[in-house]
C-alpha positions in Angstrom: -1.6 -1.7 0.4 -2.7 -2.9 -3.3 -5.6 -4.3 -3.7 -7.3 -6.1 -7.0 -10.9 -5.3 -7.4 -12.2 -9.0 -9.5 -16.0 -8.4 -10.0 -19.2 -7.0 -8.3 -21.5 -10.0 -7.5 -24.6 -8.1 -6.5 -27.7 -8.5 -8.7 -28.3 -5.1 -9.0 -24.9 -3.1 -8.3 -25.1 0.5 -7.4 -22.5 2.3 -9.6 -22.8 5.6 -7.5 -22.1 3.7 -4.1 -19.3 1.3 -5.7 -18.1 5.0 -6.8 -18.2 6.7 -3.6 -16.8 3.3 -2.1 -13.7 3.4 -4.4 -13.2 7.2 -3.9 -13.2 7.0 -0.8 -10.9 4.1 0.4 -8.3 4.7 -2.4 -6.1 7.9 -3.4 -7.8 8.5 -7.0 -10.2 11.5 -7.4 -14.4 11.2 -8.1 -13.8 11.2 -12.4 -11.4 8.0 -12.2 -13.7 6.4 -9.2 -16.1 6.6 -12.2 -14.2 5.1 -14.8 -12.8 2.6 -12.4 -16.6 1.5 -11.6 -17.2 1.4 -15.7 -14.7 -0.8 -16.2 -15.2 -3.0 -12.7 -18.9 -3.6 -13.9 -18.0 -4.4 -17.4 -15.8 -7.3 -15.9 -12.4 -6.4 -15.9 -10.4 -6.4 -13.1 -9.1 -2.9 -11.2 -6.1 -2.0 -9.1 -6.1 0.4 -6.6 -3.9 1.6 -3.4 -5.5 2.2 -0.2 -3.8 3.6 2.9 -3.4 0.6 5.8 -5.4 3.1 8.2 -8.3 2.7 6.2 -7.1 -1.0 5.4 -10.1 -3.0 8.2 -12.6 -0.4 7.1 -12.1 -0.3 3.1 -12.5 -3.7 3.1 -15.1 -4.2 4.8 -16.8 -1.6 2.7 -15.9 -3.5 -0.1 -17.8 -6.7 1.1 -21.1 -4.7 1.8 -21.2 -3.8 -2.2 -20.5 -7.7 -2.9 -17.0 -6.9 -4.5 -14.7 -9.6 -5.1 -10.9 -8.2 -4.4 -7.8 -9.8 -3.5 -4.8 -8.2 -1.6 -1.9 -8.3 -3.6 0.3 -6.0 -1.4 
C-alpha cells in the first residue's frame, strides 16, 4: 500500500520518532527515514510503501506523531 505523508501538525515534532516511525512501517533504510523526515518537516509531501500487515498499525503510528497522510494505493 502507498501512502502520501502531507505534513506533521504537532507543535513540537520529534524528528527522531517521526524517523523511527517511517523506518519502521515502510521498506526504506534509517539514512532515507532521515531525509524523508527533513523534507516531511520542511513541508513537502513524501511517498512511501508499507506492507498491508503492518497497514492497521502504521497508521495508527502515524496519527500518534500528528502526521497528515492519505492512502493513495
Amino acid at each position: 500500500m502507498k501512502i502520501n505523508l502531507l505534513s506533521c501538525d504537532a507543535q513540537r515534532p520529534d524528528r527522531r520518532a517521526i524517523s523511527k516511525c517511517i523506518a519502521g512501517i515502510s521498506t526504506v533504510g534509517d539514512s532515507l527515514a532521515n531525509e524523508l523526515t527533513s523534507i516531511l518537516l520542511e513541508g513537502d509531501p513524501v511517498d512511501i510503501e508499507i506492507e498491508d500487515k503492518n497497514r492497521g498499525s502504521a497508521l495508527r503510528d502515524l496519527r500518534k506523531l500528528d502526521i497528515d497522510y492519505e492512502i493513495i494505493e
